[in-house]
NUMIRO-148751 format. One record per atom (N, C-alpha, C): residue number from 1; x, y, z. Coordinates in Angstrom, 3 decimals. Example, Ala and Ser with C-alpha at 12.3 -4.5 7.8 and 13.67 -1.06 7.14 Angstrom:
2
 resi       c1       c2       c3
    1   13.190   -5.690    7.800
    1   12.300   -4.500    7.800
    1   13.200   -3.300    7.800
    2   12.850   -2.250    7.080
    2   13.670   -1.060    7.140
    2   12.900    0.030    7.870
This chain:
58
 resi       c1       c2       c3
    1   15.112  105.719  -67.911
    1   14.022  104.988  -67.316
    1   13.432  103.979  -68.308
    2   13.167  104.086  -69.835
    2   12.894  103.253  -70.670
    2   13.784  102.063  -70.606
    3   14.755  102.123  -70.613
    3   15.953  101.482  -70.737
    3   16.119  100.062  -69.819
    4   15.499  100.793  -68.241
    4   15.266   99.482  -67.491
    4   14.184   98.946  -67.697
    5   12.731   99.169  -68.265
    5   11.351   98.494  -68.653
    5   11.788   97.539  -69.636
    6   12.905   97.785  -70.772
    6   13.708   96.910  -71.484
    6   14.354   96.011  -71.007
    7   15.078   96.769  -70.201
    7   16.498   95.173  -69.464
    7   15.649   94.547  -68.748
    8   14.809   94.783  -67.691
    8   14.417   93.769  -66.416
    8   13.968   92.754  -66.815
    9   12.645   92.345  -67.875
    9   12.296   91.678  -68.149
    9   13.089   90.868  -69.353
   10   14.191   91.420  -70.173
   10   15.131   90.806  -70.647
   10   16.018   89.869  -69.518
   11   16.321   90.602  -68.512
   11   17.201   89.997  -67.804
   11   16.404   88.925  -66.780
   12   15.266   88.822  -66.582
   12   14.537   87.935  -65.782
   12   14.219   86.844  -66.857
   13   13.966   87.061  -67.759
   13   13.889   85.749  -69.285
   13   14.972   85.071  -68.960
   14   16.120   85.633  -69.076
   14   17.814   85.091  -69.252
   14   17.789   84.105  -67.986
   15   17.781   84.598  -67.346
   15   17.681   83.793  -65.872
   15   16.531   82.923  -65.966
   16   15.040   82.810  -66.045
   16   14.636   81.384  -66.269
   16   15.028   80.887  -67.110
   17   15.660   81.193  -68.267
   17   16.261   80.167  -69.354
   17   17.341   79.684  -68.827
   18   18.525   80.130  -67.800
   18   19.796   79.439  -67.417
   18   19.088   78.759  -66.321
   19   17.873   79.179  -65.566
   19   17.744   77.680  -64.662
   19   16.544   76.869  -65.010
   20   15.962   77.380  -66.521
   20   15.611   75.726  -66.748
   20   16.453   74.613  -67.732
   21   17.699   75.604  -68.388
   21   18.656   74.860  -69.048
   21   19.701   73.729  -67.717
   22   19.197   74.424  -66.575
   22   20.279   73.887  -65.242
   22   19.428   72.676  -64.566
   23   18.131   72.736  -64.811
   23   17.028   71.893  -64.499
   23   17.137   70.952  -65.513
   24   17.132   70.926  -66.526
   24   17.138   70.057  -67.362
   24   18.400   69.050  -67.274
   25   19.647   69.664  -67.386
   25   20.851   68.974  -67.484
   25   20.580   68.363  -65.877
   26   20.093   68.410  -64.840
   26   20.052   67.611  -63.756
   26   19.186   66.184  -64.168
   27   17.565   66.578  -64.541
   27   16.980   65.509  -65.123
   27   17.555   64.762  -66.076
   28   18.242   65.069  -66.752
   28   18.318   63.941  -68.068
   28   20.364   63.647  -67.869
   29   20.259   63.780  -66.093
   29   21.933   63.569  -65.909
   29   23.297   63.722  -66.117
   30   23.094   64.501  -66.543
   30   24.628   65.279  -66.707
   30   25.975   65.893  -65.965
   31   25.176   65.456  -64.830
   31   25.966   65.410  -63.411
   31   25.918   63.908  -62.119
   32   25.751   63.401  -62.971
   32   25.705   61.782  -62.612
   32   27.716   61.612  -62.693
   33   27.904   60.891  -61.709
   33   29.243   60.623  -61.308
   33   29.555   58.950  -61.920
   34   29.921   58.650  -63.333
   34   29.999   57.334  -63.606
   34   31.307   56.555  -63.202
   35   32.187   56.989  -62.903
   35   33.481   56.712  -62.554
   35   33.835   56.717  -61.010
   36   32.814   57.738  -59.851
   36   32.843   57.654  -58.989
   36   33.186   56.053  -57.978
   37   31.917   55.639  -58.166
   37   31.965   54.364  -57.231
   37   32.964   53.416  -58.111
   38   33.084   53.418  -59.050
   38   34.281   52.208  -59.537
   38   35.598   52.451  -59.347
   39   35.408   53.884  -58.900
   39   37.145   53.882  -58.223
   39   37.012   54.190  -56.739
   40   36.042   54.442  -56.325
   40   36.109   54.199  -54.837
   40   36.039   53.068  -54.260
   41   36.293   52.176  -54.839
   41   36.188   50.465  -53.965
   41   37.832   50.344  -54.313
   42   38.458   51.412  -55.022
   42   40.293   50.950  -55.012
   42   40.695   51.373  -53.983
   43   40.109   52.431  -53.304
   43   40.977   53.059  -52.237
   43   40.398   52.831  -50.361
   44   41.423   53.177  -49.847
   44   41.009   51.868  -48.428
   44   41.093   53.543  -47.653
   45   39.606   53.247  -46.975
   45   39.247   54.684  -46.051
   45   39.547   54.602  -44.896
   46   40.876   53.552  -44.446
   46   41.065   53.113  -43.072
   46   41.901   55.136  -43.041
   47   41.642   55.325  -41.730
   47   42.372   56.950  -41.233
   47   43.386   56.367  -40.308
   48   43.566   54.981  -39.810
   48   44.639   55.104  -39.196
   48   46.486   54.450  -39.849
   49   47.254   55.200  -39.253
   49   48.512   54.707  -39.772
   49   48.707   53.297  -40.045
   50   49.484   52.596  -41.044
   50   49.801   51.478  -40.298
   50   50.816   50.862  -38.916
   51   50.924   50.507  -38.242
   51   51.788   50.030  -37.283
   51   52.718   49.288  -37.389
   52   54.048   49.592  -36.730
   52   55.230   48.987  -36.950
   52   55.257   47.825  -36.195
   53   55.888   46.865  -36.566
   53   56.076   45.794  -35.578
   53   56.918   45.918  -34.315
   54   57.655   46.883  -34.295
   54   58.515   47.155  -32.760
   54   57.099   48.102  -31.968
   55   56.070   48.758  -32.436
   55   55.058   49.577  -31.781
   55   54.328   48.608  -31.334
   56   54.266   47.648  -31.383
   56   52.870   46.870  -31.125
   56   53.396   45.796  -29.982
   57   54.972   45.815  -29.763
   57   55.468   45.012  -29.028
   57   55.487   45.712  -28.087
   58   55.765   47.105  -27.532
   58   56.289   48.251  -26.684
   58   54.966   48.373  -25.794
């Protein structure tokens, strides 16, 4: 019974320290996508096939 009056509040510390270390790395960006949009203007989001020239005559 001592043992958990020890851990809980050890283990509830641990945990606000991993989510204000997880809070932080959001604010000061560390999950900011810099490469994202400069390679998404290479690729063409059309979903349809292209068409053959005998399909378009038929």
């Amino acid at each position: 019974m001592s043992n958990l009056l020890l851990l809980i509040p050890i283990a509830l510390f641990l945990g606000l320290l991993g989510l204000g270390a997880f809070l932080w790395s959001l604010k000061s960006g560390q999950f900011d996508d810099m490469e994202g949009a400069a390679n998404r203007i290479l690729f063409d989001d059309d979903d349809q096939p292209p068409q053959d020239s005998h399909t378009k005559n038929n």
